[in-house]
N, CA and C atoms of all chains as a GROMACS GRO file, in nm:
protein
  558
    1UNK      N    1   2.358  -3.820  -5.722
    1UNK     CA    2   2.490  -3.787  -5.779
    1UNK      C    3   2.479  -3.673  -5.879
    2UNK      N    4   2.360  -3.712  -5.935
    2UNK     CA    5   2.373  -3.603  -6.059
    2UNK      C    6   2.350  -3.453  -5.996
    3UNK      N    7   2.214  -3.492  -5.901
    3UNK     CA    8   2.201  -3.334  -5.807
    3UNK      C    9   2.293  -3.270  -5.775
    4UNK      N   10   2.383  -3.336  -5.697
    4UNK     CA   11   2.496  -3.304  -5.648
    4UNK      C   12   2.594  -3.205  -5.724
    5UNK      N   13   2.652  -3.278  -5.860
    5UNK     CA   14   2.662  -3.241  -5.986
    5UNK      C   15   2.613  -3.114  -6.011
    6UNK      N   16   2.510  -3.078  -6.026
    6UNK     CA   17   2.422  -2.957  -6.086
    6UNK      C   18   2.439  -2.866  -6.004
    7UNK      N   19   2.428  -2.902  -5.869
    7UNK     CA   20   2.448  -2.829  -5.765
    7UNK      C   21   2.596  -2.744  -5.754
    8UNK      N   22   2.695  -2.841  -5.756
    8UNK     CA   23   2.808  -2.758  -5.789
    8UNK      C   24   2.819  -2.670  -5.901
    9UNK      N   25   2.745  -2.726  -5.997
    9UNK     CA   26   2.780  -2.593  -6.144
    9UNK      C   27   2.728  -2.499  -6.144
   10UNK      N   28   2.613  -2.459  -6.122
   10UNK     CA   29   2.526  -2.366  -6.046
   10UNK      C   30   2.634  -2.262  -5.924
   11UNK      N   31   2.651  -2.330  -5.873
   11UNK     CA   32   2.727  -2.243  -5.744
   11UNK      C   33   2.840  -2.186  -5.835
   12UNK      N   34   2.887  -2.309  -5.886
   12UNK     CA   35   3.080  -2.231  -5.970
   12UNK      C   36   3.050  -2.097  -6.061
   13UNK      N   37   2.933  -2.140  -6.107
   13UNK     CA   38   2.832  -2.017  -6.192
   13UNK      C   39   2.810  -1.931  -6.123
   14UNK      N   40   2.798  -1.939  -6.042
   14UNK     CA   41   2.737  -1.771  -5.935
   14UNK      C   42   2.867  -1.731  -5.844
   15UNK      N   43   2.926  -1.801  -5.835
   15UNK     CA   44   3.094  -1.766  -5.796
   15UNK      C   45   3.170  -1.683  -5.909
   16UNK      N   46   3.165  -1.727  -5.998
   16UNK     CA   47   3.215  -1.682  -6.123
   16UNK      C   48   3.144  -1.525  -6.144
   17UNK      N   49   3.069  -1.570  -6.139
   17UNK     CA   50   2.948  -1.394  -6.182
   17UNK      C   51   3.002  -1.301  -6.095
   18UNK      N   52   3.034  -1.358  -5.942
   18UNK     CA   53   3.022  -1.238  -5.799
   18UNK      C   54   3.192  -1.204  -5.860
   19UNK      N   55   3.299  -1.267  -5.866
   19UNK     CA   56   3.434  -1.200  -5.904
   19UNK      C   57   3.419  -1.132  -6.034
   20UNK      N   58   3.367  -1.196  -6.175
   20UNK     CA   59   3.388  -1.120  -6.253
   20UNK      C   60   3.328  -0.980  -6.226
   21UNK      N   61   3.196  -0.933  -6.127
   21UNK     CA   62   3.125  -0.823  -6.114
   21UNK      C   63   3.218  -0.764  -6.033
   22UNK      N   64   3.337  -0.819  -5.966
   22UNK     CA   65   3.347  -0.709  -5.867
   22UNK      C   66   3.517  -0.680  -5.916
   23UNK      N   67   3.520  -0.762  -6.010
   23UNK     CA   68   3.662  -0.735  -6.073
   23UNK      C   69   3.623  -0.608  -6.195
   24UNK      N   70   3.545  -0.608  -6.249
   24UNK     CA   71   3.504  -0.511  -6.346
   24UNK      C   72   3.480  -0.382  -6.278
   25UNK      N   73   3.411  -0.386  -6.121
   25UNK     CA   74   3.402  -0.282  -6.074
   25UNK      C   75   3.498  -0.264  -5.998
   26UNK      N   76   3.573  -0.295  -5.954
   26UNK     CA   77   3.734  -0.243  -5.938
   26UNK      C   78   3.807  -0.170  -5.977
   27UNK      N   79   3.789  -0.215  -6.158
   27UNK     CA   80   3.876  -0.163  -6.279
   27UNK      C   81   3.769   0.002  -6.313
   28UNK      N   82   3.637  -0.035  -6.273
   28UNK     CA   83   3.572   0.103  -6.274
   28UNK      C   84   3.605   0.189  -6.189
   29UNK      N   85   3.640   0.154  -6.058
   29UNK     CA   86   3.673   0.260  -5.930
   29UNK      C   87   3.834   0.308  -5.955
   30UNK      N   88   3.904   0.212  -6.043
   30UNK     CA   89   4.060   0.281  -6.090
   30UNK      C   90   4.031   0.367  -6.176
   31UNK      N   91   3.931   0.342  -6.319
   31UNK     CA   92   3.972   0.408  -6.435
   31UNK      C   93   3.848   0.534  -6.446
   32UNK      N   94   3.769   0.567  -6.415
   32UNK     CA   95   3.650   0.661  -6.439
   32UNK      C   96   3.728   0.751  -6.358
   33UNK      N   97   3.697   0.912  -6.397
   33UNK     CA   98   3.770   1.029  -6.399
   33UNK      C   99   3.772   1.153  -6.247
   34UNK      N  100   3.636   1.097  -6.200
   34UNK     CA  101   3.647   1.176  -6.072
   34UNK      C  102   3.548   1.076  -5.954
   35UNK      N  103   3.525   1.132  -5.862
   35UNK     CA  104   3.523   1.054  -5.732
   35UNK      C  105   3.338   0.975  -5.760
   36UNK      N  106   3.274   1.098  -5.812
   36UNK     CA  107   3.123   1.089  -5.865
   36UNK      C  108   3.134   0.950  -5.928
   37UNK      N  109   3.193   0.943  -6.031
   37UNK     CA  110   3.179   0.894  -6.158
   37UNK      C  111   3.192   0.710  -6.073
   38UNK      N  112   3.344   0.742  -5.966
   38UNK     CA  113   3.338   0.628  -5.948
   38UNK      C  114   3.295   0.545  -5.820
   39UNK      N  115   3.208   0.627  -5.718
   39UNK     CA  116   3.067   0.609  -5.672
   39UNK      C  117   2.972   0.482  -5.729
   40UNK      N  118   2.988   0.522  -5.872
   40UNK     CA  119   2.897   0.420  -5.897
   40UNK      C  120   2.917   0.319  -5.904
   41UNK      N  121   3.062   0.252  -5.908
   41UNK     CA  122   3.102   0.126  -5.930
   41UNK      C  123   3.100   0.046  -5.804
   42UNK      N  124   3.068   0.107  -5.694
   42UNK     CA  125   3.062   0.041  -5.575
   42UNK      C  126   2.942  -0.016  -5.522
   43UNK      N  127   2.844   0.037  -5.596
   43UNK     CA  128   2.707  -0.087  -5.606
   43UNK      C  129   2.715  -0.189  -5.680
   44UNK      N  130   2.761  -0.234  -5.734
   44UNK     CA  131   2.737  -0.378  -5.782
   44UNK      C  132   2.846  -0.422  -5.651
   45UNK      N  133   2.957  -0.394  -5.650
   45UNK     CA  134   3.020  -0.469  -5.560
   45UNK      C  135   2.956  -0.478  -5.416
   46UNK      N  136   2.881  -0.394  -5.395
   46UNK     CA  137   2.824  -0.389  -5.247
   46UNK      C  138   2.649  -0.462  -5.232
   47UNK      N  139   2.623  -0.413  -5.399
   47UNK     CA  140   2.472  -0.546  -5.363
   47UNK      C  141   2.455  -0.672  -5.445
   48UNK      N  142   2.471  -0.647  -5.593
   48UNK     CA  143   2.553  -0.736  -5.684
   48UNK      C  144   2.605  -0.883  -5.634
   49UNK      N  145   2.673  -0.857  -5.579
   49UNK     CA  146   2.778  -0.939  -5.592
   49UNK      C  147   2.782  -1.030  -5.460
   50UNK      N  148   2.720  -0.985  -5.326
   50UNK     CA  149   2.670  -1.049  -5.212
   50UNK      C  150   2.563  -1.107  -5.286
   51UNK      N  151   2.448  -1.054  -5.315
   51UNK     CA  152   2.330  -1.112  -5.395
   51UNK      C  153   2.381  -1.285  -5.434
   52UNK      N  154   2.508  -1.271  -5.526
   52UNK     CA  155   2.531  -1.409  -5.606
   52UNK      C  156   2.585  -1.464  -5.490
   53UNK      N  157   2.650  -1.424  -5.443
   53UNK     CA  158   2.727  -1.496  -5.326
   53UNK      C  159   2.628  -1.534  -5.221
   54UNK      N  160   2.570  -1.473  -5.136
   54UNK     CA  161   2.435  -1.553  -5.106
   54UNK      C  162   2.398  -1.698  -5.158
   55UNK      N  163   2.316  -1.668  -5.295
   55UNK     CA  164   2.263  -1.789  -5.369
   55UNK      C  165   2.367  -1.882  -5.378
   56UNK      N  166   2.487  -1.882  -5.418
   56UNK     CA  167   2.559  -1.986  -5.431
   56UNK      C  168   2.612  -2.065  -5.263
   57UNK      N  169   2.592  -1.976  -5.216
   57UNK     CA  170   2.557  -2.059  -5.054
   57UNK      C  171   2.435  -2.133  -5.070
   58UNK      N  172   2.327  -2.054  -5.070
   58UNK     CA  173   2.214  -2.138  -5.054
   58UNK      C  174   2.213  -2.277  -5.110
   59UNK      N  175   2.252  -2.245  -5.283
   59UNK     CA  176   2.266  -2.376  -5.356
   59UNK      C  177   2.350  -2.464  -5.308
   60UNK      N  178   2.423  -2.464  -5.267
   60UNK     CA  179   2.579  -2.510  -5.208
   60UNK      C  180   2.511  -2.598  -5.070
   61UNK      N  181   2.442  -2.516  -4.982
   61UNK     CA  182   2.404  -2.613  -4.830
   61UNK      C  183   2.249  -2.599  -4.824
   62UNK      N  184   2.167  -2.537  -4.884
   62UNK     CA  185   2.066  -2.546  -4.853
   62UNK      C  186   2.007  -2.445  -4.760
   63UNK      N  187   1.882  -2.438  -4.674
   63UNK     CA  188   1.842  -2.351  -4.616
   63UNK      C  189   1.915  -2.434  -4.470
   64UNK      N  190   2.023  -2.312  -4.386
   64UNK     CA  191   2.100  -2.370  -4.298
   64UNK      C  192   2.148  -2.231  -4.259
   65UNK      N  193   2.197  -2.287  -4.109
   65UNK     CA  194   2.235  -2.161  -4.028
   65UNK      C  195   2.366  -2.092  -4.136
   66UNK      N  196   2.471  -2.144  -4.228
   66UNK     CA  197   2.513  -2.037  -4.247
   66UNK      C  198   2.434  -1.966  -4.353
   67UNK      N  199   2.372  -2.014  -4.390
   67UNK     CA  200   2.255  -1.936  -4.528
   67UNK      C  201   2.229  -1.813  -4.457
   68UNK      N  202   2.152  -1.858  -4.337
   68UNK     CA  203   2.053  -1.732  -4.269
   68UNK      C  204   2.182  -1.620  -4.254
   69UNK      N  205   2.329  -1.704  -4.192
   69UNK     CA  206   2.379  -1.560  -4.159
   69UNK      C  207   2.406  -1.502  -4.254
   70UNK      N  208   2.472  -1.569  -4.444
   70UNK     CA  209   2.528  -1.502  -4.548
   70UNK      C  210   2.367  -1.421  -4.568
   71UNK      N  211   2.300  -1.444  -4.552
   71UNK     CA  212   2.160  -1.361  -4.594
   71UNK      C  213   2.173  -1.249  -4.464
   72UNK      N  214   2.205  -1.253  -4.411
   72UNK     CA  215   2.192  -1.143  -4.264
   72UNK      C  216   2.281  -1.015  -4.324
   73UNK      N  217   2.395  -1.090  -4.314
   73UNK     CA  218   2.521  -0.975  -4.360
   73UNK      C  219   2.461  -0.907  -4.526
   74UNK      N  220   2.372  -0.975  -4.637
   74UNK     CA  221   2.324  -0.935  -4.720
   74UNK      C  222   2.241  -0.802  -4.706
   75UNK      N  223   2.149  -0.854  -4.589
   75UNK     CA  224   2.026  -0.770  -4.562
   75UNK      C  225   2.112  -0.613  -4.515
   76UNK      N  226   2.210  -0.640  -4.444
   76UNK     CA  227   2.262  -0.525  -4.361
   76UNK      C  228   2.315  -0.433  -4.502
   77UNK      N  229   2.404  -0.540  -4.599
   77UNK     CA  230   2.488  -0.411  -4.688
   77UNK      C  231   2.335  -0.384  -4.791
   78UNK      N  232   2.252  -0.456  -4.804
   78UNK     CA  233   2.136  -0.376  -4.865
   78UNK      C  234   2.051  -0.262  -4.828
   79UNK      N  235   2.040  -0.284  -4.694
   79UNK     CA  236   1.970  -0.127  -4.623
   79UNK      C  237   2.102  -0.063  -4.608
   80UNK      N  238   2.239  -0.085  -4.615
   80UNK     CA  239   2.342   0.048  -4.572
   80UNK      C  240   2.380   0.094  -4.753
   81UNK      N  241   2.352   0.045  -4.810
   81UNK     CA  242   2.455   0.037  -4.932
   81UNK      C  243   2.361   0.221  -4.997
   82UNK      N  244   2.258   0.238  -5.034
   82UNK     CA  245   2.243   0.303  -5.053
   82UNK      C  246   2.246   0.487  -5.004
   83UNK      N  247   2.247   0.431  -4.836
   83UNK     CA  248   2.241   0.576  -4.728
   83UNK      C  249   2.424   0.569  -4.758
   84UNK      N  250   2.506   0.466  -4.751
   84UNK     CA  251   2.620   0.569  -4.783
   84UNK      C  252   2.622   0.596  -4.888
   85UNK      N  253   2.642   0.514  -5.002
   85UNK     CA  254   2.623   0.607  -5.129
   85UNK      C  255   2.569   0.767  -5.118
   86UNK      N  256   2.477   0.768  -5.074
   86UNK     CA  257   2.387   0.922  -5.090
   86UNK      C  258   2.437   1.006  -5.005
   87UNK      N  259   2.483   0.944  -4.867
   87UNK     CA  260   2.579   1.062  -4.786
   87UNK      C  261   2.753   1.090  -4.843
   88UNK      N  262   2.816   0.996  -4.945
   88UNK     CA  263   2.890   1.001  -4.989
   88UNK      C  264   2.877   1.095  -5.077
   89UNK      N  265   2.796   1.081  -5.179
   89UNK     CA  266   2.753   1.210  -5.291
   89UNK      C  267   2.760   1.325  -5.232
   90UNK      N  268   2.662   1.306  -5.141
   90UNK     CA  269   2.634   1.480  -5.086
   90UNK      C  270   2.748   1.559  -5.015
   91UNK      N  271   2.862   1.477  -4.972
   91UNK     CA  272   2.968   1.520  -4.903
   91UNK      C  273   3.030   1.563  -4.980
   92UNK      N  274   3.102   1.455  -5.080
   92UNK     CA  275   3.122   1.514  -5.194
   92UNK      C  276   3.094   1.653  -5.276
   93UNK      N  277   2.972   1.661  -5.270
   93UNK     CA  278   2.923   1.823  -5.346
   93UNK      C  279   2.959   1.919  -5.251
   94UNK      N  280   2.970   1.899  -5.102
   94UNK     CA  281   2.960   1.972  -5.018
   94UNK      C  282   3.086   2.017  -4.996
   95UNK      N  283   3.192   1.962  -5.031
   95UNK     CA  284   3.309   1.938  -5.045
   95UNK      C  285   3.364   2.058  -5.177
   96UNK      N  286   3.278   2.042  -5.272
   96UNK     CA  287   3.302   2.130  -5.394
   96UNK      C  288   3.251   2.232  -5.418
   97UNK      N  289   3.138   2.254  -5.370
   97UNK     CA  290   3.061   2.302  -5.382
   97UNK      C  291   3.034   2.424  -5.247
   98UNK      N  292   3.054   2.396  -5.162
   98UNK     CA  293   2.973   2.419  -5.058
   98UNK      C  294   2.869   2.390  -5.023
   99UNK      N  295   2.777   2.359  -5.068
   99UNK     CA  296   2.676   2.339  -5.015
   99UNK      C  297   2.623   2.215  -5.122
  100UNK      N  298   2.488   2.119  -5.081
  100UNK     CA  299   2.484   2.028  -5.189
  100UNK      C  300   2.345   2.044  -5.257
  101UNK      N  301   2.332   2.184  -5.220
  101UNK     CA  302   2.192   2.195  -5.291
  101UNK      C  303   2.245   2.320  -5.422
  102UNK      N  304   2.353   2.317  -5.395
  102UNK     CA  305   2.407   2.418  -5.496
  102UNK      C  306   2.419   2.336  -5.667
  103UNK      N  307   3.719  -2.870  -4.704
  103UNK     CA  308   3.721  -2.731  -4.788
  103UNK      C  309   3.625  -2.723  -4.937
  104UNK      N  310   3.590  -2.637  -4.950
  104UNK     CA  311   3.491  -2.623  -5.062
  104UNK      C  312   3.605  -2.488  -5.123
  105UNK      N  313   3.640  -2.564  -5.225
  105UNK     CA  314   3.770  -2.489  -5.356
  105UNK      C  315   3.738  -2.398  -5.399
  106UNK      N  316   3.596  -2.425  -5.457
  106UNK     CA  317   3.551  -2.301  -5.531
  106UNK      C  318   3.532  -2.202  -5.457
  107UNK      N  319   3.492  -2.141  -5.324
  107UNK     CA  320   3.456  -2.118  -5.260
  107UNK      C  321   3.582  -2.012  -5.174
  108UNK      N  322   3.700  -2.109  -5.198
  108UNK     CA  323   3.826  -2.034  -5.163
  108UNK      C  324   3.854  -1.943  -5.279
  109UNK      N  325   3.876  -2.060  -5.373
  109UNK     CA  326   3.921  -1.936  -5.516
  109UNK      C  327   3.850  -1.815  -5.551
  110UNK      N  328   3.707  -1.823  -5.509
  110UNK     CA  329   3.641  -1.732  -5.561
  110UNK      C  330   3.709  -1.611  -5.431
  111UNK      N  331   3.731  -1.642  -5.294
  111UNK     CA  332   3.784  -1.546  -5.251
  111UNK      C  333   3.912  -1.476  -5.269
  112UNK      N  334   4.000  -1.559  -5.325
  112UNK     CA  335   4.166  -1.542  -5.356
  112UNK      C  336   4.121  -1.431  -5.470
  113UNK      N  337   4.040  -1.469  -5.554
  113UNK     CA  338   3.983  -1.351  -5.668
  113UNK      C  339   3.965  -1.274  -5.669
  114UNK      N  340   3.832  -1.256  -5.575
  114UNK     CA  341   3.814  -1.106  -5.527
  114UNK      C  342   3.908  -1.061  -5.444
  115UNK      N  343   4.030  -1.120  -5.452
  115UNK     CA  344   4.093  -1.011  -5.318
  115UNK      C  345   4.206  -0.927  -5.421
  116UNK      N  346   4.273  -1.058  -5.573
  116UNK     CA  347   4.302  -0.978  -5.624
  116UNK      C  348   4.255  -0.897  -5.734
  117UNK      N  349   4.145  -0.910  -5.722
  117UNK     CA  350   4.010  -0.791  -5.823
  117UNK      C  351   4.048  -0.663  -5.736
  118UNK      N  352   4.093  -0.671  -5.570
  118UNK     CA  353   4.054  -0.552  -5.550
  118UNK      C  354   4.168  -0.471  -5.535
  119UNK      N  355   4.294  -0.536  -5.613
  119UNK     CA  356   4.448  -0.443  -5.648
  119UNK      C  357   4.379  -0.272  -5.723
  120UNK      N  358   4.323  -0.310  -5.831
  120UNK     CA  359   4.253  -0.155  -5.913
  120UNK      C  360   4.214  -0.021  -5.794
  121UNK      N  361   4.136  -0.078  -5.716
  121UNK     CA  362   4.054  -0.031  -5.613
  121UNK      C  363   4.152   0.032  -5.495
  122UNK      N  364   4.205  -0.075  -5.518
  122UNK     CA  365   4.370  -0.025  -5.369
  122UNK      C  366   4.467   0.088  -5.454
  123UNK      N  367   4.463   0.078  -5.611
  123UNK     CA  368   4.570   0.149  -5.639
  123UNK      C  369   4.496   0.295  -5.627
  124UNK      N  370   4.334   0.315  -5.683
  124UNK     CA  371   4.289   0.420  -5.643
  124UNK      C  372   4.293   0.462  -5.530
  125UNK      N  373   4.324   0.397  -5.453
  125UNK     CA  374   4.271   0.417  -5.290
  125UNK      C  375   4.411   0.518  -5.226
  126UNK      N  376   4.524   0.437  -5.271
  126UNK     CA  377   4.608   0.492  -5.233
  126UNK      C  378   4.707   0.624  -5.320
  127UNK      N  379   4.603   0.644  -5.427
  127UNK     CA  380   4.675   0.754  -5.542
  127UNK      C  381   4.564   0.867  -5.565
  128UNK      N  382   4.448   0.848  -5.545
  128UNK     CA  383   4.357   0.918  -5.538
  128UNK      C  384   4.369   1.061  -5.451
  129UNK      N  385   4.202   1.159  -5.467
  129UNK     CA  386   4.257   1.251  -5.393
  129UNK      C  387   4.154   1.197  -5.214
  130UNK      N  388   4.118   1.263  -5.187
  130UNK     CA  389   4.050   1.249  -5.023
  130UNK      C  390   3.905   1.209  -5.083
  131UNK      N  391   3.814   1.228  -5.147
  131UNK     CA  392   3.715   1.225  -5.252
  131UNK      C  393   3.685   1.077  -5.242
  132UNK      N  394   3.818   1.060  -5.374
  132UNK     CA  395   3.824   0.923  -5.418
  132UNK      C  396   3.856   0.816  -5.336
  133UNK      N  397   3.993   0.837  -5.224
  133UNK     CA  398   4.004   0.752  -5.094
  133UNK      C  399   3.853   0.715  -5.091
  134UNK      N  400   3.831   0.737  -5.003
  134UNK     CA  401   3.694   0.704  -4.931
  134UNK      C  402   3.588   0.629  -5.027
  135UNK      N  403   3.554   0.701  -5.166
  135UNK     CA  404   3.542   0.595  -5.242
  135UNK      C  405   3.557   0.478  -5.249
  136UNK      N  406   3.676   0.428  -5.271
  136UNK     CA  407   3.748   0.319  -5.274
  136UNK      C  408   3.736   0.224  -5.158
  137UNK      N  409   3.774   0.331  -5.094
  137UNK     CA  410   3.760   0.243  -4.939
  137UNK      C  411   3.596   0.173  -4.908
  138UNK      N  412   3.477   0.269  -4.958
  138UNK     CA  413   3.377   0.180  -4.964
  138UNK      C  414   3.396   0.057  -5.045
  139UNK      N  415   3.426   0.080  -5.125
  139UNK     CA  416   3.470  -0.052  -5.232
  139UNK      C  417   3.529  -0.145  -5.163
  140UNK      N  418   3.637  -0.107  -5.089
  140UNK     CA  419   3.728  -0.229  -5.033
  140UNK      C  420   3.614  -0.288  -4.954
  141UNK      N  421   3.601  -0.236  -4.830
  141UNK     CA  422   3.490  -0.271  -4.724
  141UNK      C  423   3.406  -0.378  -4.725
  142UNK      N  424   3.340  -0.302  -4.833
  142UNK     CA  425   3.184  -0.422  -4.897
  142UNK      C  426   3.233  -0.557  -4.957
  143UNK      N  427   3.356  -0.537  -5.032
  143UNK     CA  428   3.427  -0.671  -5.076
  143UNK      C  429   3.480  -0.774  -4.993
  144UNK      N  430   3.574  -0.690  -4.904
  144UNK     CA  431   3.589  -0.777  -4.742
  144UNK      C  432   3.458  -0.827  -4.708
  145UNK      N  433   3.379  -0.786  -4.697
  145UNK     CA  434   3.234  -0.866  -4.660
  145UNK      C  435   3.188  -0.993  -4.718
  146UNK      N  436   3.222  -0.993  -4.848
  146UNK     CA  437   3.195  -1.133  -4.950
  146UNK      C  438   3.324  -1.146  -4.908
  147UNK      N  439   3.445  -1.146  -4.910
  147UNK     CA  440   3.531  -1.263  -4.934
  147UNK      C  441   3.551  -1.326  -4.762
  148UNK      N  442   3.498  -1.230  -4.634
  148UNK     CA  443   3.500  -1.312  -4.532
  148UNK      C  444   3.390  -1.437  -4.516
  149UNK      N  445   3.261  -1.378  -4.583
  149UNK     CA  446   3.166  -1.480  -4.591
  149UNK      C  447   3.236  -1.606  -4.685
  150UNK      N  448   3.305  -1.593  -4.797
  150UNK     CA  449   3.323  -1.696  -4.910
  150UNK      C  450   3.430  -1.758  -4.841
  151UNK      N  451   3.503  -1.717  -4.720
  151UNK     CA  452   3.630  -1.787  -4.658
  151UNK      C  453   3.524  -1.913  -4.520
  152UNK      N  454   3.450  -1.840  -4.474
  152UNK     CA  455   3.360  -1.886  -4.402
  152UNK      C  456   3.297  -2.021  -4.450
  153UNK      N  457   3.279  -1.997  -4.577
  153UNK     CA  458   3.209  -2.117  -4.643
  153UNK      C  459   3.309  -2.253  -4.732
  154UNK      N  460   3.397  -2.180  -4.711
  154UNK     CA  461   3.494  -2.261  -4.796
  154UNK      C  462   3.549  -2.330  -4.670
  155UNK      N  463   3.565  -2.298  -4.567
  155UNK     CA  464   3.622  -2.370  -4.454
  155UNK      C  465   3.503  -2.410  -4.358
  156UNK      N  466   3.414  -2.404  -4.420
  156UNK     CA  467   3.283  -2.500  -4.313
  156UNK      C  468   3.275  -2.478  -4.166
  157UNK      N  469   3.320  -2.376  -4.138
  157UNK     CA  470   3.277  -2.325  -3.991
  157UNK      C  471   3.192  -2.223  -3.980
  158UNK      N  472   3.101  -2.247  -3.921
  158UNK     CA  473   2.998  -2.156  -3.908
  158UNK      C  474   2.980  -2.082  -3.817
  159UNK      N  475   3.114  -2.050  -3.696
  159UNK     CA  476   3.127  -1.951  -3.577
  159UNK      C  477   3.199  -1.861  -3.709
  160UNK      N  478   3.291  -1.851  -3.816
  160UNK     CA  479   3.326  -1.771  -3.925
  160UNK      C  480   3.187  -1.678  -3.978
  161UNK      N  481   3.114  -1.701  -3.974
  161UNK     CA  482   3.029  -1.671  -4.081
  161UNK      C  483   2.968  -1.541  -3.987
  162UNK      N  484   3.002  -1.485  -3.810
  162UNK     CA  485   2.966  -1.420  -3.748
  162UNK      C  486   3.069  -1.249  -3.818
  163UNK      N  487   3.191  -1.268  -3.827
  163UNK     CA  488   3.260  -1.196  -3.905
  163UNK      C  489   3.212  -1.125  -4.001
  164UNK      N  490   3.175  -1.191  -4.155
  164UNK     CA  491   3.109  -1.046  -4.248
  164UNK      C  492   2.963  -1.012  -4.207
  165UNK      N  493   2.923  -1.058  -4.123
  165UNK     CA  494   2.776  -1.044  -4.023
  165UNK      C  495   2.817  -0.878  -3.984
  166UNK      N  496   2.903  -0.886  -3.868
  166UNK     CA  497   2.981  -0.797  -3.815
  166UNK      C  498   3.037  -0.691  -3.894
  167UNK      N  499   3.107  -0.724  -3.987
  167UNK     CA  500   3.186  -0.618  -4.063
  167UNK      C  501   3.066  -0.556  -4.175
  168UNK      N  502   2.906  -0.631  -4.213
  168UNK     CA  503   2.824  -0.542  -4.296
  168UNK      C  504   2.793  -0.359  -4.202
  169UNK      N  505   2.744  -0.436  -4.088
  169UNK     CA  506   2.732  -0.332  -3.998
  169UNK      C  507   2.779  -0.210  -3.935
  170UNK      N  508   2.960  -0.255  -3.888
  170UNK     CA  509   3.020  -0.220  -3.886
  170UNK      C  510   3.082  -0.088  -4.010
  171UNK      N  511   3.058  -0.118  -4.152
  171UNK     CA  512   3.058  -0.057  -4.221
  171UNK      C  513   3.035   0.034  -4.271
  172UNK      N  514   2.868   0.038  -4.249
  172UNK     CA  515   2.774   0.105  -4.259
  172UNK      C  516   2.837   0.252  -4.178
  173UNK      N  517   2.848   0.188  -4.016
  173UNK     CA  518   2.901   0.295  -3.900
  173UNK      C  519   3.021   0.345  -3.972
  174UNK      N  520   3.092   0.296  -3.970
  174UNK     CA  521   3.242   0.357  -4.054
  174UNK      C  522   3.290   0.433  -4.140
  175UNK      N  523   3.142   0.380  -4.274
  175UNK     CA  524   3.162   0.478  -4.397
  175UNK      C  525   3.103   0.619  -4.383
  176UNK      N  526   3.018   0.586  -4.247
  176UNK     CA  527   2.923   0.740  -4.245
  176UNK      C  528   3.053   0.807  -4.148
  177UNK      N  529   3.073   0.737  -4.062
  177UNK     CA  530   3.227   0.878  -4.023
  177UNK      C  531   3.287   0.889  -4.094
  178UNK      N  532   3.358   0.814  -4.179
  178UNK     CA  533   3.438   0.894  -4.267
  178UNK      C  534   3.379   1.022  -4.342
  179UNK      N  535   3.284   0.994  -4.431
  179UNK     CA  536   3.206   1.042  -4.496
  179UNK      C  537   3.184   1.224  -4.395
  180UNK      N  538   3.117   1.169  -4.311
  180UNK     CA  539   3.077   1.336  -4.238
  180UNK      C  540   3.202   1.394  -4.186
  181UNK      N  541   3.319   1.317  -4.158
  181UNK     CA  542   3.467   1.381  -4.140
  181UNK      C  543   3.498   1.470  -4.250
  182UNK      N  544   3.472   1.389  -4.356
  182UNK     CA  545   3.552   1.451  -4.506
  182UNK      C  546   3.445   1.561  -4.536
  183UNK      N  547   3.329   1.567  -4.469
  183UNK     CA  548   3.282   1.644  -4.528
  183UNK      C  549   3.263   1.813  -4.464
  184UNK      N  550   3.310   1.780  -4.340
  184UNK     CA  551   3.282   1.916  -4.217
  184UNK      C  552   3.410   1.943  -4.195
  185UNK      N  553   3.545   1.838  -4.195
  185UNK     CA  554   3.616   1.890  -4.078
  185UNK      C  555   3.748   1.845  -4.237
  186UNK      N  556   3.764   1.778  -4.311
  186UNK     CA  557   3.907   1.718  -4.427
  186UNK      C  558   3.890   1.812  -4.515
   0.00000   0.00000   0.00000
């Protein structure tokens, strides 16, 4: 009973963490001044915040088919999260710039 | 149903009003921005809907849509960047 218990507070805890992170970075992708600036607020929401969400599955059922898949869809925005970011930047410059080595 | 699990998605969906207002007031830049933002969030809140309703043919969805994303944000991205 008590496991059980712990188990839920733990999860409500890492539930709690993944909205407040992706509510803060929300309010970053509205309020920061140009497109660069708010680039950055889209990593926590894109690794951040699956990260907690993950674990609070895990804690929640244990090691179980939906674990493996919330960990699957994890793995995918962790190897994509950064190549768009960086092709996003560079478009961006390329965009302003002409070129992004400029 | 697992509550927390819903609420935490009802949350993030309205965490991501900020993100939509950029999305849709922004310039072509920032769109796309945003729109990564939206994307990746749809990803947790289809998984957190998945889990809150205990079906596990659901949980094939933000599987799908991480991937999918990936493909998506890079066309946009090389659109806006050669041809917008």
């Amino acid at each position: 009973m008590t496991a059980v218990i712990v188990k839920e507070v733990i999860s409500d805890v890492l539930l709690g963490l993944a909205v407040v992170i992706v509510a803060g970075a929300s309010l970053g992708v509205l309020l920061m001044r140009d497109a660069c600036q708010k680039l950055h607020f889209v990593t926590p929401a894109a690794l951040v915040a699956p990260v907690l969400v993950a674990l609070a599955v895990l804690v929640q059922m244990g090691w179980y088919e939906n674990t493996g898949e919330t960990c699957l869809a994890l793995f995918f925005m962790v190897i994509a999260g950064p190549y768009l970011s960086h092709a996003t930047m560079r478009a961006i410059r390329v965009r302003e710039k002409g070129d992004w080595r400029a | 149903m697992t509550l927390a699990f819903a609420a935490a998605a009802v949350a993030m969906l309205v965490a991501m009003i900020p993100a939509g207002i950029a999305l849709c007031r922004g310039d072509l830049a920032v769109a796309v921005v945003a729109y990564e933002f939206i994307s990746a969030v749809v990803v947790i809140v289809l998984a957190l809907l998945a889990q809150a309703f205990q079906r596990s043919s659901l949980f094939e969805l933000p599987v799908l849509l991480a991937v999918l994303m990936f493909g998506s944000g890079l066309v946009f991205v090389r659109a806006m960047e050669r041809w917008l």
